[in-house]
C-alpha positions as CSV (number, residue, x, y, z in Angstrom):
1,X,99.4,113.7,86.6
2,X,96.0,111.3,87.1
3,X,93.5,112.8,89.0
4,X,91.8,111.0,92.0
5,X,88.3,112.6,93.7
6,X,87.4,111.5,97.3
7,X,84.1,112.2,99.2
8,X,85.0,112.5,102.8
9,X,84.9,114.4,105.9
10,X,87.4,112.6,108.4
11,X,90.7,114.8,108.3
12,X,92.7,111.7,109.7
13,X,91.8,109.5,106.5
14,X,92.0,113.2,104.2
15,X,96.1,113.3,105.2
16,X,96.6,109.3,105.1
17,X,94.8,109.8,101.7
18,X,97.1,113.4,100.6
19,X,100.6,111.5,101.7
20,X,100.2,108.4,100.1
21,X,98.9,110.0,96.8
22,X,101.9,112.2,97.0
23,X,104.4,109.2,96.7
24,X,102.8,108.0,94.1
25,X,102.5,111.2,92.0
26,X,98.5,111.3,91.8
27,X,96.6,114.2,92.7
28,X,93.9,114.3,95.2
29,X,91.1,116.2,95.8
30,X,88.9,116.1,98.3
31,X,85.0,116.9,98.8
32,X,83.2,117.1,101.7
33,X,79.6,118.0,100.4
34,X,78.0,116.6,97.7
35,X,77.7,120.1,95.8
36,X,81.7,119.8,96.1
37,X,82.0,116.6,94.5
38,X,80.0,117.6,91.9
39,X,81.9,120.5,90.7
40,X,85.4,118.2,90.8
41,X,84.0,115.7,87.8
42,X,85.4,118.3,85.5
43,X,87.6,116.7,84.2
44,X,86.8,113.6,85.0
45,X,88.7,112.3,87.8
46,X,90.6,108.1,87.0
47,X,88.2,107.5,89.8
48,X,86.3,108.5,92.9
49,X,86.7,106.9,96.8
50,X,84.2,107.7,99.1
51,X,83.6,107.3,103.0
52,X,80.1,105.6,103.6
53,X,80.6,106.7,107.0
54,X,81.0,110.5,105.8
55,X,78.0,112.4,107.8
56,X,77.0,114.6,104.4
57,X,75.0,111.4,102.9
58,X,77.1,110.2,100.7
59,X,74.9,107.5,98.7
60,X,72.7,110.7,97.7
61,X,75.9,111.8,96.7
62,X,77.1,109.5,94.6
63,X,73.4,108.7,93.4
64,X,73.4,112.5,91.9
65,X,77.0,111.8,90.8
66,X,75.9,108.8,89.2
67,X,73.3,111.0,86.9
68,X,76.5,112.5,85.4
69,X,78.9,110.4,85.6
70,X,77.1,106.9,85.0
71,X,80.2,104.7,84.1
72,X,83.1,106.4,86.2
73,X,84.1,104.0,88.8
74,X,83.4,104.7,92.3
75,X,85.2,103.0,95.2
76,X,83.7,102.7,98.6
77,X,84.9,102.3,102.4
78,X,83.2,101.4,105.7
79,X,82.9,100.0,109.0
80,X,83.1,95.8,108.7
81,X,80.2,95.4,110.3
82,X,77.7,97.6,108.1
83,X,76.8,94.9,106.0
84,X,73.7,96.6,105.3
85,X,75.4,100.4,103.9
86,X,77.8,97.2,101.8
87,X,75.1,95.9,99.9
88,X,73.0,99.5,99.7
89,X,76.8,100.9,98.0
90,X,76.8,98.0,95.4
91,X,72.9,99.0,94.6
92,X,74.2,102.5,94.2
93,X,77.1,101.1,91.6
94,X,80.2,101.2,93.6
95,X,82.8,98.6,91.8
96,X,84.2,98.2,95.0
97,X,83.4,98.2,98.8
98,X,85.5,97.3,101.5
99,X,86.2,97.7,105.0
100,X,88.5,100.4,106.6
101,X,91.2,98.3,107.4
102,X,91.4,96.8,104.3
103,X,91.1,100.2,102.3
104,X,93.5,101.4,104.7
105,X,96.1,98.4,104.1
106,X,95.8,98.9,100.4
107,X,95.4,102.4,99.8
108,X,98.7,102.5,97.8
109,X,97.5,99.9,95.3
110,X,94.0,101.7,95.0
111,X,96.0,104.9,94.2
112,X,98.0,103.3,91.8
113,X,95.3,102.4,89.3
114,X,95.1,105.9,88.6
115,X,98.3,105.3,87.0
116,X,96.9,102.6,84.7
């Protein structure tokens, strides 16, 4: 089964995340600090989503991730209107930034490139 790591501490977006992984066979696993996240890059997951809004820093995070990990992709999520946290992800090498709602809205399609 493909493996899926996300960074995040919001237990709302945690069980939207579990139960649409579950339909699509992927396994999820969550970290909610970054010495977490660390220790669930082995093996290395398809991929890694993480909430820029997560309070436990998470572009120190992903920049320590980064040191071990420097090509795994890394897909971020966010308020619309943090343009600023946007562009500082894409500095930090996330493929991918979107907003919420749009994360949200395509979450099964996200989850199903770990099938790929």
């Amino acid at each position: 089964m493909p493996r899926v790591v996300a960074y995040m501490d919001d237990l709302f977006f945690q069980m939207k995340l579990a139960e649409t992984a579950k339909h699509l066979q992927v396994e999820v696993k969550v970290a909610t600090s970054q010495e977490a996240l660390l220790q669930l890059m082995d093996p290395p997951p398809k991929f890694v989503i993480v909430d820029l809004n997560a309070r436990n820093a998470p572009l120190e995070a992903v920049a320590k991730l980064r040191e071990q990990q420097p090509t795994l992709r890394i897909i971020g999520f966010l308020s619309h209107l943090q343009t600023d946290l946007a562009a500082k992800a894409k500095a930090a090498g996330f493929q991918q930034v979107m907003p919420r709602s749009q994360f949200t809205s395509k979450l099964p399609q996200i989850l199903a490139m770990a099938n790929d």
